[in-house]
C-alpha positions, 0 to 999 in steps of 0.5 A: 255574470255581474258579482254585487255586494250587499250589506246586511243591516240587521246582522251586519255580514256582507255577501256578494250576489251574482246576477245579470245586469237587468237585475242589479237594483233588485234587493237581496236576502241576507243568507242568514234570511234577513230582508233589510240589506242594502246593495253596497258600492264596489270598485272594479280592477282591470288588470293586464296589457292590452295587445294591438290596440290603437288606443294603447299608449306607446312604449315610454322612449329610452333614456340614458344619461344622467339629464334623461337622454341629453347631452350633459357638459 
């Protein structure tokens, strides 16, 4: 499920709220019972490697010498 962070701008403390998608534009109380928050923009982070897909990248050719593989004279 969704995690959304909302901003209180009576007290000032941020929490996070989760709920389903159909609901992300719904206001959320402060946990401190204040009303005037306002739902705050967050970045997301996918981290790892994705397997056996045909839209990865490939691998990066080896490289040796001192011009990137080519023959130096």
């Amino acid at each position: 499920m969704p995690r959304y962070d909302f901003r209180c701008r009576t007290c000032g403390s941020t929490f996070e709220v989760d709920r389903p998608m159909s609901r992300a534009s719904e206001p959320a109380s402060c946990p401190a019972g204040h009303d005037d928050t306002v739902k705050l923009l967050s970045t997301v982070a996918f981290i790892g490697r994705s397997t056996g897909s045909a839209r990865s990248a490939p691998p990066p050719a080896p490289s040796g010498g001192c011009c990137g593989g080519g023959c130096c004279g």
